[in-house]
FIGU-227726 format. One record per residue: chain; x, y, z of N, C-alpha, C in turn; residue in three letters. Coordinates in pm, whole numbers, plus 32768, in hexadecimal, padded with zeros to 4 digits. Last residue first. Layout:
<ketis>
+-------+------+------+------+------+------+------+------+------+------+-----+
! chain !  nc1 !  nc2 !  nc3 ! cac1 ! cac2 ! cac3 !  cc1 !  cc2 !  cc3 ! res !
+-------+------+------+------+------+------+------+------+------+------+-----+
!     A !    X !    Y !    Z !    X !    Y !    Z !    X !    Y !    Z ! ALA !
...
+-------+------+------+------+------+------+------+------+------+------+-----+
</ketis>
This chain:
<ketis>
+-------+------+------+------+------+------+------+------+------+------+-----+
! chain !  nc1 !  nc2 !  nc3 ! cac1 ! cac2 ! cac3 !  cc1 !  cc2 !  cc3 ! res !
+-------+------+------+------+------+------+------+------+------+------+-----+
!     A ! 84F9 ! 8401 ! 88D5 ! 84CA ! 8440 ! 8874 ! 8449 ! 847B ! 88CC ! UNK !
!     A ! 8591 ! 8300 ! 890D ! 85C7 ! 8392 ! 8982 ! 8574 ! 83F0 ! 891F ! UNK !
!     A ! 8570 ! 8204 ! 88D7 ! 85AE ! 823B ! 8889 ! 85C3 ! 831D ! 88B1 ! UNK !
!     A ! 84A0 ! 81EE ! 89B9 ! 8529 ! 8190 ! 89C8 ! 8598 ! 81C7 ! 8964 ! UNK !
!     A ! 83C2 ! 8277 ! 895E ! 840E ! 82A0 ! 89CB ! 849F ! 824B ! 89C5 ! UNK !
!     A ! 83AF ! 82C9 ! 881A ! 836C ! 8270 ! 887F ! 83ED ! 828F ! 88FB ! UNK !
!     A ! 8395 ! 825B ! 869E ! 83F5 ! 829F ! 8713 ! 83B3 ! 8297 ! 877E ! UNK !
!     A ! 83E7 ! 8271 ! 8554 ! 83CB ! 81EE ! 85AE ! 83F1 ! 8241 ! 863B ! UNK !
!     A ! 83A6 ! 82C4 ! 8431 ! 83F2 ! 82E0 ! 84A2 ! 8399 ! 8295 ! 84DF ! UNK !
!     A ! 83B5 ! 824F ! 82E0 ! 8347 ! 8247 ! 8342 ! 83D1 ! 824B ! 83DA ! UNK !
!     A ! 83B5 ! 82C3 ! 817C ! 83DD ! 82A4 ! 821D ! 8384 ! 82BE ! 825D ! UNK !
!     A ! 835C ! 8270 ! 8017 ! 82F1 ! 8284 ! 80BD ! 8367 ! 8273 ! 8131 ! UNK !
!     A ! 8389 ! 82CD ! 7F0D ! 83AC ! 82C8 ! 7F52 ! 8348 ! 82D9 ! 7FE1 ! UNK !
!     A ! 8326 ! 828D ! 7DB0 ! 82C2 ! 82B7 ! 7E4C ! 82FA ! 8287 ! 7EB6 ! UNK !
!     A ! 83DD ! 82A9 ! 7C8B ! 83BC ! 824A ! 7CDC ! 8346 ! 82CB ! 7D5A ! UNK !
!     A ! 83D5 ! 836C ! 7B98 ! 8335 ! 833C ! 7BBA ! 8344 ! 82E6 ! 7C20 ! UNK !
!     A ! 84BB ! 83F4 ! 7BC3 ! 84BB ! 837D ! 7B47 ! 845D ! 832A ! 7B3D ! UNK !
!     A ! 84C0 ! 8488 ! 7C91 ! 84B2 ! 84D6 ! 7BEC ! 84B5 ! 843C ! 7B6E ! UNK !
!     A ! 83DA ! 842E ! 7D56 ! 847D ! 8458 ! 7D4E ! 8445 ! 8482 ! 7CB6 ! UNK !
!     A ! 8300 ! 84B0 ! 7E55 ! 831D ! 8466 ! 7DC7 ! 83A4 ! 848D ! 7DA1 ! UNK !
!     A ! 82CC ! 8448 ! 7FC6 ! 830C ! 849E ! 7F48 ! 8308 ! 845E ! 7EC2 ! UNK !
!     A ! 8291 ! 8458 ! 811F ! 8287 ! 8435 ! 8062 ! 82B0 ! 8482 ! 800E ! UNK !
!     A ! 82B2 ! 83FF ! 824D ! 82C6 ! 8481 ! 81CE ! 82DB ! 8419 ! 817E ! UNK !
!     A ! 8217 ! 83B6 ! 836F ! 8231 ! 83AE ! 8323 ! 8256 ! 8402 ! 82E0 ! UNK !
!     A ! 8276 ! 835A ! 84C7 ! 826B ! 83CF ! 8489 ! 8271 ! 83A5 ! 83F3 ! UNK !
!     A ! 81BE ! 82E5 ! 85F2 ! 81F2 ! 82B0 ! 8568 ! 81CE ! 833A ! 8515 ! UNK !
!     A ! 822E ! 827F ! 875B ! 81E5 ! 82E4 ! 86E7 ! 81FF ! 82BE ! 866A ! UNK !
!     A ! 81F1 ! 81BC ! 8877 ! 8218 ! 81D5 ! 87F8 ! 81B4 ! 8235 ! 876E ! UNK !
!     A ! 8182 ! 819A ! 896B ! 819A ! 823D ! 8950 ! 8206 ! 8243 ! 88CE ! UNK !
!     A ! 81AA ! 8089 ! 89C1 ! 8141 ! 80DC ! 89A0 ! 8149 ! 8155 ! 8974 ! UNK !
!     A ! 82E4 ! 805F ! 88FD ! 82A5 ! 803F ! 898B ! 821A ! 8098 ! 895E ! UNK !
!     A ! 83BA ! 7FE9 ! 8865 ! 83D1 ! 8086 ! 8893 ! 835C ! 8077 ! 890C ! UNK !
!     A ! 83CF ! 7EDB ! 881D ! 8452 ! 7EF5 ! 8884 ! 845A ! 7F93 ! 889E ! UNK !
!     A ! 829E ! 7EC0 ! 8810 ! 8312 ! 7E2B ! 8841 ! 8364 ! 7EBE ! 8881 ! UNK !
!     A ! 82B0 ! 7F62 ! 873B ! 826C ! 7F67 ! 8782 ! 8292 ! 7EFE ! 87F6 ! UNK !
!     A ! 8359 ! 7F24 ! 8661 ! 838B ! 7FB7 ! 86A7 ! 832C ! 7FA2 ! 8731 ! UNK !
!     A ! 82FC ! 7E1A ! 8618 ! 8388 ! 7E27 ! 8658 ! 838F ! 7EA9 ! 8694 ! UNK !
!     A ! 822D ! 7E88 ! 859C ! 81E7 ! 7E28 ! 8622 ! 8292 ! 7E25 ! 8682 ! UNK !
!     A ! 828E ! 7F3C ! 84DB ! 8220 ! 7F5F ! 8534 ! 8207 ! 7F02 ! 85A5 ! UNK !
!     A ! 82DD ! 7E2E ! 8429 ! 8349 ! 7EE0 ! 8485 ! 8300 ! 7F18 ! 84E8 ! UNK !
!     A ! 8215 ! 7DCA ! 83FD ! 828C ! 7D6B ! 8445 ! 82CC ! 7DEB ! 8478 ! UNK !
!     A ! 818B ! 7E7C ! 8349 ! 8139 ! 7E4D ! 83F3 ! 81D4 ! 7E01 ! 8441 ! UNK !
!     A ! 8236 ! 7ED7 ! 829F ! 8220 ! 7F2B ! 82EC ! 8202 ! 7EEF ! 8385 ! UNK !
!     A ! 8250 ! 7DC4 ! 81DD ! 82C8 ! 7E0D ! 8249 ! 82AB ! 7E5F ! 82A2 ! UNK !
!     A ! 8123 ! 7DA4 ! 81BB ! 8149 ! 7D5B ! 821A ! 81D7 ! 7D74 ! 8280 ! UNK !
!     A ! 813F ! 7E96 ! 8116 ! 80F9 ! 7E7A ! 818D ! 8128 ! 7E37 ! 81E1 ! UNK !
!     A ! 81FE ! 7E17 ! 8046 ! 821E ! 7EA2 ! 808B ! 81CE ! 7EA6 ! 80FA ! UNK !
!     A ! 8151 ! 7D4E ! 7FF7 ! 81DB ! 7D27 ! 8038 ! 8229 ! 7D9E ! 809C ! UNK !
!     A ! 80AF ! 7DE5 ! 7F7C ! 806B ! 7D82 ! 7FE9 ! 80CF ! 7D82 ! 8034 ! UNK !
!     A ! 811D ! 7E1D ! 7EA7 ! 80D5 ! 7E7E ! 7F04 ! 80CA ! 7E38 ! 7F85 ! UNK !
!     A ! 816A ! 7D46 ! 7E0D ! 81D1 ! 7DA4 ! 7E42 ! 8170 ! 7E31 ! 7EB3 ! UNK !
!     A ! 8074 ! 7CFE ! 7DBA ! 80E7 ! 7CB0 ! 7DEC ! 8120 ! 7D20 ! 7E4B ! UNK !
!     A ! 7FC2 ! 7D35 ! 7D25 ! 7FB8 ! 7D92 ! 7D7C ! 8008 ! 7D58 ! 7DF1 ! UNK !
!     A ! 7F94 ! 7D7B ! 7BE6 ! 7FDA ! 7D29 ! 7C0E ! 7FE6 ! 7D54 ! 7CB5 ! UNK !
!     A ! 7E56 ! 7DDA ! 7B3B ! 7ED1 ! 7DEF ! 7B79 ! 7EF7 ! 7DAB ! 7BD9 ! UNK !
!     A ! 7DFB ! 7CF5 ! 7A4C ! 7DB8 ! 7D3D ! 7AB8 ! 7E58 ! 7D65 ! 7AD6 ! UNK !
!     A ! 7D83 ! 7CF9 ! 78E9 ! 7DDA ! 7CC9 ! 7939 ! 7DDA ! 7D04 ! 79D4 ! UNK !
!     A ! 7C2D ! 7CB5 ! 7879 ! 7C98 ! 7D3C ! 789F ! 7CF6 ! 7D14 ! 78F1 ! UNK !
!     A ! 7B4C ! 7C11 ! 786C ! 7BD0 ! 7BF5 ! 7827 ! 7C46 ! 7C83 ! 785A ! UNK !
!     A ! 7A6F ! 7C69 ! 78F5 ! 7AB5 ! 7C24 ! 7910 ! 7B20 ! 7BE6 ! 78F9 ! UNK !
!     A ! 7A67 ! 7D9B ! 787D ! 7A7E ! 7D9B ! 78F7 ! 7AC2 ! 7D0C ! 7938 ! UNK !
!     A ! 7A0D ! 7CFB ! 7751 ! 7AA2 ! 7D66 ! 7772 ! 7AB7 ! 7D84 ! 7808 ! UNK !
!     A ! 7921 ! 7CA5 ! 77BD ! 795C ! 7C54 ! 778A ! 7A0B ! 7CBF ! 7767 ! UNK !
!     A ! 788C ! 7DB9 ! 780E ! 78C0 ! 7D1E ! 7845 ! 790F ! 7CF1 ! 7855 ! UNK !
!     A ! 7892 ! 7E09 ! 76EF ! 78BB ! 7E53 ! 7775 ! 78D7 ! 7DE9 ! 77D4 ! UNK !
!     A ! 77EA ! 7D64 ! 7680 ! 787B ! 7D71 ! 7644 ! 78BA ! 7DDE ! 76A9 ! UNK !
!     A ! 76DD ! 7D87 ! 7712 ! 774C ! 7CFD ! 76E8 ! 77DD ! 7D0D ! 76C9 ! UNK !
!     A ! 76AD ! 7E7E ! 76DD ! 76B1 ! 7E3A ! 7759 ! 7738 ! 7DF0 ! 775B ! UNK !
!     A ! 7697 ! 7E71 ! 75B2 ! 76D3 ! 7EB9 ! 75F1 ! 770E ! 7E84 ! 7692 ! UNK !
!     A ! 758B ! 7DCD ! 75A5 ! 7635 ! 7DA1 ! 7572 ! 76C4 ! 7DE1 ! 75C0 ! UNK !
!     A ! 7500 ! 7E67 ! 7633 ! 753B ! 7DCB ! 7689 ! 75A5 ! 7DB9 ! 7613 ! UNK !
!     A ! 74A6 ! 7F2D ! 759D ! 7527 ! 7F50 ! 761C ! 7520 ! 7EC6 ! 762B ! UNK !
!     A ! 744C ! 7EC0 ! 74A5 ! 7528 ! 7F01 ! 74AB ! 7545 ! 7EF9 ! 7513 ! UNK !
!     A ! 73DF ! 7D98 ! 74F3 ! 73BF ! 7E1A ! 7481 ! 7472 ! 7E5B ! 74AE ! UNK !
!     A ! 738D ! 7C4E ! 7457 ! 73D9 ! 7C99 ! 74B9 ! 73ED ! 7D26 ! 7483 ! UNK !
+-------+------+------+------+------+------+------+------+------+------+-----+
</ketis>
């Protein structure tokens, strides 16, 4: 076996041992969005709009609001 297939190998073999990111808590934030999104849509009506703003706070959290608005809410 000459270097690059060792090489190869031990590239691999660290890609498949590498702990993966936990992508729990992302998912869960989705799934809150579509449940808010299918409720604004339910009780604002076809002519619902969706305003987002992001932000990083100073302690690294990623703040996301999401405005919800549409004729029934007089917007």
């Amino acid at each position: 076996m000459d270097d690059d297939e060792e090489g190869i190998k031990a590239l691999m073999k660290l890609a498949v041992e590498t702990p993966k990111r936990d992508n729990t808590e992302y998912h869960h934030a989705i799934a809150a969005f579509r449940r808010a999104f299918a409720e604004a849509d339910a009780a604002l009506g076809p002519e619902l709009r969706v305003r987002t703003k992001g932000k990083w706070k100073r302690n690294g959290d990623y703040v996301l609001k999401m405005t919800f608005k549409g004729k029934a809410s007089g917007g």
